[in-house]
C-alpha angles and dihedrals in degrees: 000000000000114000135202121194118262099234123329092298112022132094131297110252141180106298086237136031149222109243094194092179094109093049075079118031151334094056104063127280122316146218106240088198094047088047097049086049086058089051099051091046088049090064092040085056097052088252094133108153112088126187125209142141136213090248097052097110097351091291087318093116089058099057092041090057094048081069089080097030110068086059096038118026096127097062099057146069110221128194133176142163152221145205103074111109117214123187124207092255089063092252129130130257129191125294104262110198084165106146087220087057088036085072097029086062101045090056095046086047085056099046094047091045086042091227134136093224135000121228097231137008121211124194092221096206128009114252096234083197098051120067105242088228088068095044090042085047094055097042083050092066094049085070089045089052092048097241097111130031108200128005133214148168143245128219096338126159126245099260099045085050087057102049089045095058089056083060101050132338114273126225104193151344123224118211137164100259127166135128084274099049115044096150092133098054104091102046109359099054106047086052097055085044086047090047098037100253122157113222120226115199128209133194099018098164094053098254091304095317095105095055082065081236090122112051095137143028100249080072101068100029094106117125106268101027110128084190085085088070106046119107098228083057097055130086125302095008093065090050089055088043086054098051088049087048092062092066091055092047092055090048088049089051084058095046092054089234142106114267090244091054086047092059095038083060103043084057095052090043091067095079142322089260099062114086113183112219099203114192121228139155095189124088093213092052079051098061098047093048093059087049091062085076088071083057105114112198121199117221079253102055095049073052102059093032093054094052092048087053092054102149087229091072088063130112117215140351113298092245137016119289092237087063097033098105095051099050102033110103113273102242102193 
């Protein structure tokens, strides 16, 4: 398995990632053994850095993970997050960047993992009512304390990113990034490359889109999908995404490669600190994610791949409106 550094300083991990969010939840319901199956192949394969978050299921994700953990834990880099309040209904809370909830979370995360540290500790959203200094200190004491390894960020702005890093070194920043979401490219992503900063991208298949998986809606119209909801999957803006697909696919003919392994390489392509994390729950999709990493891309074809993915040839904002202000990125 190929591998790329996690920041200026930290480890050397898989080149890409496991995102295990959708074993859980958003996606329609899922198969625990085949995804434990997925797991353990995962490891077999050298793909040894696994995403996941405490409100993924409700905490769910964690614990299914811990299946495979408590044989395995040596062999993988786990990472996980907190900040996103879930309630029991399934509903959302505020963020809470709070430093007394950083450490309450960590230890609920643990328990729930059964594991003694996580690799790396995201804070999933930014507390817009909590200093960073004081979430990034407290999330500082959980190295010291041995509890946590490395730490990161999601979806935070430039400036944020910058006054964490004074606090306490950052790892990584995770961010939605695909051929079809490059809103970090102008401003985030020259600070986390200025800072040394490794970037994690999620959702780098655009949440199954890319794959050509999704042209319709009677694809995603099983109970659980939050696909269903999002705006580049309605109406007229999925016409206009398929007809953008279409581009992508034809340049994947020529590549002599799937669509999904096109944009997975395209990703990886960007820059040998960026490391894609692509969900799956199949063993076949598995295995065609990791074989993206035999994808050679010419300077031309970034090139042409990177004009064709002009985010102004997207259809619809990349979540709900209901949902927009706590998943835009925090720009203070």
């Amino acid at each position: 398995m190929q591998q790329r550094q996690l920041g200026k300083n930290g480890p050397k991990v898989s080149a890409m990632g496991l995102g295990c969010m959708g074993m859980s939840e958003f996606y329609g319901i899922g198969d625990r053994q085949e995804s434990i199956r997925v797991l353990n192949r995962a490891i077999d394969l050298g793909c040894n850095f696994w995403d996941t978050a405490d409100v993924y299921g409700i905490g769910l994700n964690e614990v299914l993970l811990s299946r495979v953990l408590r044989e395995r834990r040596d062999e993988v880099f786990l990472c996980t997050k907190f900040g996103n309040i879930r309630t029991m209904d399934s509903g959302w809370g505020p963020v809470n960047g709070k430093p007394a909830y950083v450490k309450q979370a960590c230890d609920a995360s643990l328990m729930r993992l059964g594991v003694d540290v996580i690799d790396l500790y995201y804070q999933h959203r930014v507390d817009p009512t909590v200093p960073i200094e004081e979430t990034v200190g407290a999330m500082s004491e959980l190295v010291k304390a041995g509890k946590v390894r490395f730490i990161g960020l999601s979806e935070a702005g430039p400036k944020t990113i910058r006054r964490a890093d004074k606090v306490h070194p950052i790892a990584a920043g995770q961010y939605e990034y695909s051929l079809w979401t490059r809103d970090i490219d102008t401003e985030v992503l020259p600070v986390c490359r200025e800072l040394g900063i490794a970037l994690v991208a999620y959702s780098p298949l655009g949440r199954g889109f890319l794959t050509g998986k999704y042209k319709d809606t009677a694809t995603i119209s099983v109970e659980g999908d939050r696909r269903k909801v999002f705006p580049r999957f309605q109406g007229e803006n999925l016409d206009a995404n398929n007809k953008w697909l279409a581009r992508i696919e034809a340049k994947a003919q020529a590549s002599k490669c799937s669509p999904a392994q096109l944009a997975l390489a395209w990703v990886l392509a960007k820059g040998e600190d960026v490391i894609p994390i692509p969900g799956t729950r199949k063993l076949h999709r598995l295995e065609e994610n990791l074989a993206a990493l035999d994808v050679k891309l010419s300077v031309k074809d970034v090139q042409e791949l990177d004009e064709v993915a002009d985010p102004e040839n997207i259809a619809g904002k990349r979540y709900p409106e209901q949902s927009i202000q706590s998943t835009l990125l925090e720009s203070i």
